[in-house]
Structures are given as structure tokens and as C-alpha cells.
C-alpha positions in Angstrom: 5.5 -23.4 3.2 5.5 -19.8 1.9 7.8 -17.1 2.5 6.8 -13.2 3.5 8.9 -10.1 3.0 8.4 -6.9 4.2 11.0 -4.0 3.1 10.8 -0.8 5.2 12.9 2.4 5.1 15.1 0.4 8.1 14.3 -3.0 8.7 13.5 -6.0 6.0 12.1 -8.5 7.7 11.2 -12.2 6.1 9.5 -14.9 7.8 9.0 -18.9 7.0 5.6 -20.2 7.5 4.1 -23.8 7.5 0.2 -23.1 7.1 -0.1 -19.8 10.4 3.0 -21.4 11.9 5.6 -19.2 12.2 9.1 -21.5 11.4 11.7 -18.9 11.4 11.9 -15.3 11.6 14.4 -12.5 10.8 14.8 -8.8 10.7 17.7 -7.3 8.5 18.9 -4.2 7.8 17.6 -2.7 4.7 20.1 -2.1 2.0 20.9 0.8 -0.7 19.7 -1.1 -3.5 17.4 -3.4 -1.0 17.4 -6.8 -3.4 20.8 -7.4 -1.5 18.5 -7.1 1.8 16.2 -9.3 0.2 19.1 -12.0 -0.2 20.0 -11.7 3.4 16.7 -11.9 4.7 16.3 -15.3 3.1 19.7 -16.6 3.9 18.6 -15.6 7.5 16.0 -17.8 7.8 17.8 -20.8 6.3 20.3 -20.6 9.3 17.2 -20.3 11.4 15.5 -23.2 9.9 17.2 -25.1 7.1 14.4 -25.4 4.6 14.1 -27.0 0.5 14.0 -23.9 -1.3 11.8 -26.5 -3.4 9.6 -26.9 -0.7 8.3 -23.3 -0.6 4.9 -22.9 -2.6 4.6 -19.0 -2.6 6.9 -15.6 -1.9 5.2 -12.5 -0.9 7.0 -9.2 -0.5 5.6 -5.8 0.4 7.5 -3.0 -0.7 8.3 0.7 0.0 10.1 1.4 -3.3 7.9 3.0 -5.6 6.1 5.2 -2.9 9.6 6.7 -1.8 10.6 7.0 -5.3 7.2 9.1 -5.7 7.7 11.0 -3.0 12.0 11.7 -3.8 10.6 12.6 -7.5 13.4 10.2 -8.6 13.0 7.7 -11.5 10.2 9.2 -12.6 9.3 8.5 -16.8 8.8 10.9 -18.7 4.6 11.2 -18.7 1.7 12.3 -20.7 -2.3 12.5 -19.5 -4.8 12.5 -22.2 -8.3 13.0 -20.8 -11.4 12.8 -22.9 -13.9 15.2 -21.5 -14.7 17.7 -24.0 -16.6 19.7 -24.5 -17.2 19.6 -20.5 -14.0 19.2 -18.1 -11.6 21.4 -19.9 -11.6 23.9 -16.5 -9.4 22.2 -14.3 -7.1 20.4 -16.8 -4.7 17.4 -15.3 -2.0 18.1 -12.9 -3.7 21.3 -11.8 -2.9 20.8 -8.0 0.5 19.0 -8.3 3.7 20.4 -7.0 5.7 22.2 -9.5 8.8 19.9 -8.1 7.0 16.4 -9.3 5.6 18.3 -13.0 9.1 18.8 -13.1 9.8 15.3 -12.7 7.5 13.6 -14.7 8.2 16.0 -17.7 4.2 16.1 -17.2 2.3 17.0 -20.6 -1.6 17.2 -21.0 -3.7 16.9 -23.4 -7.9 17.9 -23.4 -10.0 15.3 -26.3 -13.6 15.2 -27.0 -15.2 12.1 -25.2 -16.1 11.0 -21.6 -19.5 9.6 -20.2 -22.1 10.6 -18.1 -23.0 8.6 -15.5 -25.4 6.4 -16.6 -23.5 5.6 -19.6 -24.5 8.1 -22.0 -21.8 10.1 -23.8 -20.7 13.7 -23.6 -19.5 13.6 -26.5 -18.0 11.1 -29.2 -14.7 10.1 -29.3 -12.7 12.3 -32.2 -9.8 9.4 -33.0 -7.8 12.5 -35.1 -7.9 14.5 -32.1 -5.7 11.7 -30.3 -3.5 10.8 -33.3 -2.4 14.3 -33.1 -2.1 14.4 -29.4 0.5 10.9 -29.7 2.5 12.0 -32.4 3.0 15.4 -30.0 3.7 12.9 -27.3 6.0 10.9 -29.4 8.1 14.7 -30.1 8.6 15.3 -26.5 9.9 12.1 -25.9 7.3 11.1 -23.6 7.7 6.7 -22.8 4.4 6.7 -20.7 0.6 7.5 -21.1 -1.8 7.7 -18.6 -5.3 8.2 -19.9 -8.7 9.3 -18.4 -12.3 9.5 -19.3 -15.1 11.2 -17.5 -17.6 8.1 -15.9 -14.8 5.7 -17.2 -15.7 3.1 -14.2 -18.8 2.9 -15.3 -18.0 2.6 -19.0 -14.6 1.5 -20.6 -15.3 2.0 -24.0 -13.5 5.3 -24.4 -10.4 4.6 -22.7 -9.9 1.0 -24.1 -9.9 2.5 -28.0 -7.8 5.5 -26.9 -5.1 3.0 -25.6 -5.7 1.2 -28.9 -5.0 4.4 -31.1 -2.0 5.6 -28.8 -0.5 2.2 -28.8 -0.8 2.1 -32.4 0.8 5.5 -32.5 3.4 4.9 -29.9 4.3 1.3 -29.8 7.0 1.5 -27.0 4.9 3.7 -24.6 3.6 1.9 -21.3 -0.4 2.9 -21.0 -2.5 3.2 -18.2 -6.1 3.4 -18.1 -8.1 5.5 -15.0 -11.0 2.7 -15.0 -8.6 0.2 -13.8 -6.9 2.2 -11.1 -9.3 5.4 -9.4 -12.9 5.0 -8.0 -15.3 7.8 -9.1 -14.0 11.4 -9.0 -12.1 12.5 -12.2 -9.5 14.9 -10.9 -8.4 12.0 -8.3 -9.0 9.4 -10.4 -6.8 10.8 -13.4 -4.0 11.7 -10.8 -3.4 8.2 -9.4 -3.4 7.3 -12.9 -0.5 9.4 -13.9 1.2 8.5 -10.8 1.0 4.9 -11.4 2.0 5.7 -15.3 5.3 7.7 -13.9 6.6 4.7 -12.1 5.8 2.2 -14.9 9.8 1.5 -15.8 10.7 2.0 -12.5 8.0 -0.9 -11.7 9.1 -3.4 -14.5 12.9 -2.9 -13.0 12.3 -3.0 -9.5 10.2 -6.8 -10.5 12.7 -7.9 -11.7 15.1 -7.0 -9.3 13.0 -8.9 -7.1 12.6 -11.6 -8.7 15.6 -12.2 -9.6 16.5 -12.1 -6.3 14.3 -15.2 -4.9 15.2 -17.2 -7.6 18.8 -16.4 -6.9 18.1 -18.3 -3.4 16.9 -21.1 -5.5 13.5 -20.5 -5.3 11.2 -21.6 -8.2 8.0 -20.5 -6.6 5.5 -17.8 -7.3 6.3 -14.1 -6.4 3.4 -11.9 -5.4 3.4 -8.2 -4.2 1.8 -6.9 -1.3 -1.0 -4.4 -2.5 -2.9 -1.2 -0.6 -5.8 -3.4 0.6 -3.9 -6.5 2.2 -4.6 -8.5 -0.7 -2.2 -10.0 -3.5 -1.5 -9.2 -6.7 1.2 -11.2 -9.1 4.3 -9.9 -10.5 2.6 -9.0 -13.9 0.0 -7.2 -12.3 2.7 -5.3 -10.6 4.3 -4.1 -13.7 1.1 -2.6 -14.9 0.1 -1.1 -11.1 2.8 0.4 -9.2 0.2 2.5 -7.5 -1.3 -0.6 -5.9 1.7 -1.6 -3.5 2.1 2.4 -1.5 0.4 1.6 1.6 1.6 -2.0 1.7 3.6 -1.8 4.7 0.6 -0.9 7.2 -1.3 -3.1 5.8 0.3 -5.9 5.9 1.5 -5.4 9.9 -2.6 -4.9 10.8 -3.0 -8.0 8.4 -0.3 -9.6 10.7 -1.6 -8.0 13.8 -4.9 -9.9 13.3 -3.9 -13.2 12.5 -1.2 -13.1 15.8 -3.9 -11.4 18.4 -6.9 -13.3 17.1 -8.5 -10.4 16.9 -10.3 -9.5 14.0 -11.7 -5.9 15.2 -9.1 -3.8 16.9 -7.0 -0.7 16.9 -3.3 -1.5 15.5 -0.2 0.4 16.2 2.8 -0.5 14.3 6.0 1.2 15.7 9.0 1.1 13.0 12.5 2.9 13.0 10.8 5.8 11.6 7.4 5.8 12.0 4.1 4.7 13.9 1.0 4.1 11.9 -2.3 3.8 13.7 -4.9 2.3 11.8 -8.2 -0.2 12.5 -8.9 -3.0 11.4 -12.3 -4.5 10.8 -13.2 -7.9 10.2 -9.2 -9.0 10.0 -9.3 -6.2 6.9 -8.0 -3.1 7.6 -10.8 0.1 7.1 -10.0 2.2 3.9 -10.1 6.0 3.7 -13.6 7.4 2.8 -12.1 10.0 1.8 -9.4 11.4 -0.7 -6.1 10.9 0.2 -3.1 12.5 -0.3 0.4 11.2 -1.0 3.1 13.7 -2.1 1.0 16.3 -2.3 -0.9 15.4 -4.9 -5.0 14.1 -3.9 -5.7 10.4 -5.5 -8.9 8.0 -4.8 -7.2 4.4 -5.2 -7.6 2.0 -2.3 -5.4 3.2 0.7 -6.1 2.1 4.4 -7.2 4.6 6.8 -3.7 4.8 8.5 -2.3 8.2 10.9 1.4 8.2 10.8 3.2 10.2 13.3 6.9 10.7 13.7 7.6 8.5 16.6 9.8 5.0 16.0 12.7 3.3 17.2 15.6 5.4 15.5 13.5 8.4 16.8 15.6 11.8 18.0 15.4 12.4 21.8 16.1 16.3 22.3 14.7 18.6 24.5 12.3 16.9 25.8 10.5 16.2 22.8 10.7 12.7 20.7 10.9 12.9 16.7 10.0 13.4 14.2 13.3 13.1 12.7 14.8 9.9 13.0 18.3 8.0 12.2 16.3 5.8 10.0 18.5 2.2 9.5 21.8 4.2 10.3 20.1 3.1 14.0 22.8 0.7 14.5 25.5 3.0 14.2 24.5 6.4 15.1 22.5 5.4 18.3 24.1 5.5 22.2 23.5 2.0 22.7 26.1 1.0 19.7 28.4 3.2 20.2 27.2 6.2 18.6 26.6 10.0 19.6 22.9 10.7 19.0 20.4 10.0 21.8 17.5 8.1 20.2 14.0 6.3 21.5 16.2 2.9 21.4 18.3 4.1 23.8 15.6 5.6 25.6 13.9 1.8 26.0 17.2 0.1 26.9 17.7 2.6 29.8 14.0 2.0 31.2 15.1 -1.9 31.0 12.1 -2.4 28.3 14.7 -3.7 25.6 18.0 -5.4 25.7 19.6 -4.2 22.3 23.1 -2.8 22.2 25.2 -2.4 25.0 23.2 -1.4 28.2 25.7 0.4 29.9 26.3 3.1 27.1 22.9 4.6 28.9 23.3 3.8 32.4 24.7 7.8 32.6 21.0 9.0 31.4 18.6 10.8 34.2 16.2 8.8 35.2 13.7 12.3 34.5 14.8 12.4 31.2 13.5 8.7 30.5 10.3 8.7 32.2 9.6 12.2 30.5 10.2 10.6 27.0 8.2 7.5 27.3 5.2 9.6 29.0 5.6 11.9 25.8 5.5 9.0 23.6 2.6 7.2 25.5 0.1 10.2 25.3 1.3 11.0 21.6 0.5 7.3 20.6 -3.0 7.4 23.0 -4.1 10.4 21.0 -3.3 8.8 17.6 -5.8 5.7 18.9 -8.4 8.4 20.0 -8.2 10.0 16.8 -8.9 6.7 14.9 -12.1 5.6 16.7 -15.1 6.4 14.6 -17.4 5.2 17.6 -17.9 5.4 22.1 -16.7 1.8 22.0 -13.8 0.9 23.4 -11.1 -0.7 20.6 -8.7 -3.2 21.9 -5.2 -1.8 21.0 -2.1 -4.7 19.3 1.2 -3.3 19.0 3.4 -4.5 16.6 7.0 -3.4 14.9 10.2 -3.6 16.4 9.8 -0.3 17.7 6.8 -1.3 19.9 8.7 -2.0 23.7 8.5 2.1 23.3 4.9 1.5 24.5 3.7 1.2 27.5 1.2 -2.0 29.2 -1.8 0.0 28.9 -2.7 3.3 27.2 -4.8 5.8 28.5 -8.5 5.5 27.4 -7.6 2.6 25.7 -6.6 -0.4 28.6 -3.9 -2.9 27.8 -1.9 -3.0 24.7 -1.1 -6.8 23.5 1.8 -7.4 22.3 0.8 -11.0 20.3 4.1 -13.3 19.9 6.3 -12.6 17.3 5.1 -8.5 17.5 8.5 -7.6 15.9 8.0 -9.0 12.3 3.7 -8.8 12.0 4.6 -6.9 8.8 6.1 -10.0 7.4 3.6 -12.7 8.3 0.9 -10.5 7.2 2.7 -10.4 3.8 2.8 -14.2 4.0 -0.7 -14.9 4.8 -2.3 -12.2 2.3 -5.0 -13.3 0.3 -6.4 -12.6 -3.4 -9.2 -9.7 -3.8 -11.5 -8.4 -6.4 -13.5 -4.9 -6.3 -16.5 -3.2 -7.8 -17.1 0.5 -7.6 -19.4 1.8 -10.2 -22.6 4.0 -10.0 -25.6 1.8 -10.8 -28.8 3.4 -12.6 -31.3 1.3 -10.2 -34.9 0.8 -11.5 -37.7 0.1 -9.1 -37.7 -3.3 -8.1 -34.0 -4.8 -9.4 -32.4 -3.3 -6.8 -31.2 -7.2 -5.1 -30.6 -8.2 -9.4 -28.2 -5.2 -9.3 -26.8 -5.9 -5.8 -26.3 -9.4 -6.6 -24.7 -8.5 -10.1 -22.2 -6.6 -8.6 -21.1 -8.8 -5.7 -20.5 -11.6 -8.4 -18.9 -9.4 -10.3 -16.5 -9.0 -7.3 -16.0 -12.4 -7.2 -15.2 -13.3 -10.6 -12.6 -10.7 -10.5 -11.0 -12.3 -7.5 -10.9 -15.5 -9.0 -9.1 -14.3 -11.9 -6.8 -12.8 -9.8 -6.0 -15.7 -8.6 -8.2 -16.8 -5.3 -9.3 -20.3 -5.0 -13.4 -20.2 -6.0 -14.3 -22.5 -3.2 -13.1 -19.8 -0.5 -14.3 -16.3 -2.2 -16.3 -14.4 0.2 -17.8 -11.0 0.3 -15.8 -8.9 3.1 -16.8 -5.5 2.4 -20.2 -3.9 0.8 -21.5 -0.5 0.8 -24.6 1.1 -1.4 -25.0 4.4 -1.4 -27.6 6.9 -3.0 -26.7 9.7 -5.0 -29.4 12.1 -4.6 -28.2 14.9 -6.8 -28.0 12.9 -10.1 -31.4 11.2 -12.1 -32.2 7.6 -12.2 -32.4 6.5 -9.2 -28.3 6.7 -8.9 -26.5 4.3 -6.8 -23.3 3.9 -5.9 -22.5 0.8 -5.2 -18.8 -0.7 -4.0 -18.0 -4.7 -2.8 -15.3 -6.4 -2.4 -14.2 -10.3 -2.3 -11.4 -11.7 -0.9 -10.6 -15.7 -1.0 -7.6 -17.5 -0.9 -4.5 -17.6 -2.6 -4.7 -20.9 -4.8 -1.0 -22.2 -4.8 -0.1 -24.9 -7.3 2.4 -27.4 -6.3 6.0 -26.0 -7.8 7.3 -29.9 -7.7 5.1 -30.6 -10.2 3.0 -33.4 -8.4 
């Protein structure tokens, strides 16, 4: 058995699995400091279903915490970025195009050293080990408790960054580090900002860990704990220390990883409809399809792995005014502030119980609603959810649409251009079982010199390159599979330059906690 949690900004739901069967499953409201929810969720589904908490091989929670914290610029550590590009990359220097608000918040200092790479490995220029001394004991006067640090062409060599971290841990032996090669793809200025993002919520990371762990093993679970990263794979709570940055699109993720495994469907348009929220997003071959392109998350443009998700402002703690629907919601005050319990704020909710398409709440606190008034929200909140699926397909064919999310009875049977919507069983908590049923990953994203004739040695090379690195993550060797490949030319640069990404994905190998 293995246990999946999924905190959003108003529900935590948790579900008990025995292999793909679903055992028990709850949705609780999410609390303040959220590990309380956690508790709840748990103790929820042994009323459900008594269960051994011995008996339970694996926990895996996705989280909203340090994406929220990002975008609140609250509990932020105090941050450095040390980039080694000179003498080229001094024009733009780091944090260029960040808010003023989140510099503010991240104390955010930068530093310009000679080193970096070009992109077949050559370097710019050597590394001046002085240059960085000088820059950490600097550091170390401001106070600053994390580093992130950055080199040009750093994925495709490490050199540079690895003995900078060496020199600056030396320097500042209480400083967390985070290295741009183990975070960003290619593209420096994105790159280097995901790195100082990640770097930022470091001690945030290592607190909110342990909050959660402590909170399983509280229920008298001995099991494993993973997190729930970008990509709907896992990643274990160590890893989670060190990469914050990897769990911010989590929650999508794991409902279109939930939404495939309920449906059956492995190719399909998923719309997940929350309290706040609905994210639209595709997924192909059960895996949901990443951005191609930069994205941007507080304002600030990074290159980490994020599905290609559109979120628009319609959910089930939605505002009904005026005709329109959202974007402003009630959020997990639903319960008190909407008609249906008693409150004084119209809301979708009450909008769904007064078309008869949800019994929550007390049905006659809506009966008084015009029937106009109904109709005209759900038709508002039909074509806004229609044109969020249009606006995802990358193709004439037709995409067959899964709604998930408690939210989801907003939706109609069949939306235009699209046909029917499925609603697979269990709809409500997808978020959770595709938390549950995540599975361990390893990428490659490097630009390849290619010489005539080794292209398929360099192909190959890479692909098992993906592997290993999802072995040591954890997946089980036997079931590692390439799910994702592309090779691209770069024209503009010598060598034959290729660009080359894969990506494995196998299966979480789960020891036996009773020790047999």
C-alpha cells in the first residue's frame, strides 16, 4: 500500500492505494500551517479504511508551499549569485529582470568572476579562485546564508561550478549552495534565475521537510517520504532539501498524472477545476507535455522543467458578480463564506448546487437564485473553460477532454469543439492518486558537438545517461524506459551543434519497511 497527498491553497486531499486500487479517499481542508492538514488527511482515511500504518511501503505528497512562499516573497534567505562569465556576460548581470519587491526579499547580492565555457567545452576564460575568495568573504559581511552559483555552458561542463562550491563552502561553511548545472537547461539568464530561486527557499525547504515528515511519522508511519516534482516524477526528501524549485508545478501534474491512470487515457486534454483555480494542460503518453518555452513564475523568466499548464481564474470558491465568474475566489474559507453554508457571498458552488449538479451544503439556501442568473454563469464558465482547451491543442485533432478536481461538476457533459468531458471515478481527488502512483525520472539536456558518423554513439550515450540517472534516483532498472527524446540542431553555433534532451522514467523501487 502507499499513501498520496496533495496540499492545495483549499483542499488536501490523501488517498490509500493497494497497487491502482483506490482503498480510501479524503479531501480536507487545508490548514495555516498545513502539516496539521496533513495529520487529518491521514486520520481520514483510517476511519475510511482501517489500515497497519506498518503496512504502507511509500508516502508521496505534492506540495504548494514553497511556490506560494515565492510568490508572497515571504521566508525568503538571505541570497547571493556568483556567475563566472568574464570576460563575456558581464552586460546583463543576475537579477536584471526581477521585481524590485522579491530583490527586496532575497536581500539579492551579485557578483561577476572570470570563468564559464563555451559550448563545446572550451573555456572563456579560467577560473580566478581569488576572485571568489573575495566575493565569499563579501558575502559572509552581508550576512548572506545562501549561494546560488552559475557558469556560462555549465550543463555541458561542471567543472567550474563544482570548484566554485568547493572554494565558497570552504569560505562559508554554513551557507546552503546551489549549482545552475543541476537545476536550468541551456540559457544562462534563465538558468541562473531558477537557481537563485531555488537557493532563496533552501531553509524554508529543509523546514517545511521536516515538518512533513514529521508529520507521517507522527501517524505512525515508518515508510519512505517522497515529494511530488514539476515533471510527475519523484524525488526523495533529501533531494528536496537541495531542490525546492523542483516541486512548483506539482499540483497539475500530479492531477493529469491522476487523470491518466483513472480515464485510461494516455493522450488527452486535462482540466483540473480546484477552489481557486482551473489548469488546462495535455498530456502525452500518460506524461504531461513541458513548456518549450521559458516560463515565468513571479515575475521572474526561469528554464527548469514546468508542464505546459493555462491557469484561469475559475474554481469552486469562485465570485459570482455581475454576470461574470472569478477570478477572485474565497479560497478554503469556501465552507464558511459561501450561500450554501450559510454564508453571504455568492460563489460557483452555489451556483452548481442550484443547477442540481452538486449536493454540498444546504440546497435550499439557493433555491431564491434566478434561474437566468445560473444558466448565464455555467454558459460563462463552459465557453471560458472551451477556449482554455482550444488554446492548448498544438494540432486539427480532436483531444479527448478528463475533468478532474472537486471543482469539476462546474462543467458541463460536453464542451464545445471538444465533445464529451469524462469525469473518470474518483474525479475529485486525481491530484492525490497521481501523487501516489508517481514514478522516478532522470534527464539529459546538454548540447552535443556531433561528428559525422557517431551521431546514434552520441544518441545512445545520452539516453543511457538518462537512465543511469533515474536509477540513482531511485527507479527500479528492470522498468526504466525512455518516455521523452528530442534532438535538435543548432545551426548558428560550429561543430555540428546538437541539442539533445531525453528523459527516463521507471518505477519507484519500494523496499519492504517490515524488514522481510
Amino acid at each position: 500500500m502507499r499513501i498520496g497527498i496533495d496540499v492545495g491553497g483549499t483542499n488536501t486531499d490523501a488517498v490509500l492505494l493497494d497497487g491502482r486500487q483506490v482503498l480510501a479517499a479524503v479531501k480536507t481542508g487545508t490548514t495555516a500551517d498545513v502539516t496539521s492538514g496533513i495529520v487529518a488527511a491521514i486520520a481520514g482515511l483510517q476511519e475510511q479504511r482501517a489500515f497497519d500504518p506498518a503496512d504502507v511501503r511509500a508516502v508521496m505528497i505534492g506540495t504548494t508551499h514553497f511556490i506560494n512562499a515565492l510568490v508572497e516573497a515571504r521566508r525568503l534567505a538571505p541570497t547571493a549569485a556568483l556567475r563566472l562569465s568574464l570576460p563575456a556576460g558581464a552586460s546583463l548581470p543576475p537579477m536584471v529582470d526581477w521585481p524590485g519587491r522579491l530583490i527586496d526579499a532575497v536581500s539579492g547580492r551579485s557578483y561577476l568572476v572570470h570563468g564559464g565555457h563555451e559550448f563545446d567545452g572550451r573555456h572563456i576564460a579560467e577560473l580566478d579562485e581569488s576572485e571568489i575568495r573575495k566575493a565569499a568573504a563579501d558575502m559572509g559581511a552581508a550576512g548572506v546564508r545562501s549561494v546560488a552559483i552559475t557558469s556560462v555552458f555549465s550543463p555541458v561542463n561542471t567543472e567550474f561550478e563544482a570548484r566554485a562550491a568547493e572554494i565558497i563552502a570552504a569560505e562559508l561553511p554554513d551557507a546552503a549552495i546551489s549549482l545552475s548545472s543541476e537545476i536550468g537547461r541551456i540559457g544562462l539568464l534563465e538558468r541562473e534565475n531558477a537557481t537563485i530561486i531555488n537557493a532563496a527557499l533552501r531553509e524554508l525547504a529543509a523546514h517545511i521537510v521536516d515538518g512533513l515528515a514529521t508529520s507521517v511519522t507522527g501517524a505512525g508511519i515508518t515508510a519512505p517520504l517522497y515529494l511530488s516534482q514539476n515533471d510527475g516524477t519523484l524525488m526523495d526528501v533529501d533531494f528536496a532539501r537541495r531542490y525546492p524549485v523542483a516541486t512548483f508545478a506539482s499540483g497539475p501534474t500530479n492531477s493529469m498524472r491522476g487523470a491518466a491512470v483513472l480515464s485510461g487515457l494516455d493522450t488527452c486534454a486535462v482540466v483540473d477545476v480546484g477552489g481557486t483555480t482551473s489548469d488546462v494542460g495535455v498530456l502525452r503518453h500518460g506524461f504531461p507535455r513541458e513548456a518549450t518555452t521559458d516560463v515565468t513564475v513571479a515575475g521572474i523568466r526561469t528554464n527548469f522543467r514546468m508542464p505546459d499548464v493555462l491557469s484561469i481564474g475559475i474554481g469552486g470558491g469562485s465570485l459570482v458578480r455581475d454576470g461574470a465568474v472569478g477570478p477572485d475566489s474565497v479560497g478554503y474559507e469556501l465552507t464558511s463564506k459561501a450561500l450554501v453554508f450559510g454564508g453571504g457571498t455568492l460563489t460557483a458552488t452555489d451556483i452548481a448546487v442550484a443547477a442540481g449538479r452538486a449536493e454540498i451544503g444546504d440546497p435550499g439556501l439557493v433555491a431564491h437564485l434566478d434561474k437566468g442568473l445560473v444558466q448565464a454563469a455555467l454558459r460563462r464558465i463552459a465557453g471560458d473553460v472551451a477556449d482554455a482547451v482550444e488554446r492548448m491543442r498544438t494540432s486539427a485533432e480532436p483531444l479527448p477532454v478528463v475533468a478532474v478536481g472537486g471543482g469539476s461538476m462546474l462543467l458541463p457533459d460536453e464542451l464545445a469543439g471538444s465533445g464529451e468531458v469524462r469525469r473518470p471515478d474518483h474525479y475529485a481527488v486525481a491530484n492525490a492518486i497521481g501523487a501516489a502512483i508517481a514514478q522516478i525520472g532522470g534527464e539529459v539536456d546538454r548540447v552535443y558537438a556531433v561528428e559525422p558518423g557517431r551521431r546514434d554513439a552520441v544518441v545512445d550515450a545520452a539516453k543511457q545517461e538518462a537512465v543511469d540517472r533515474a536509477v540513482a534516483a531511485g527507479a527500479s532498472p528492470s522498468t526504466v524506459q525512455i518516455v521523452d527524446f528530442d534532438e535538435v540542431p543548432i545551426p548558428y553555433l560550429p561543430g555540428n551543434a546538437t541539442r539533445i534532451r531525453a528523459k527516463a522514467v521507471g518505477e519507484l523501487q519500494l523496499t519492504d519497511v517490515k524488514g522481510a
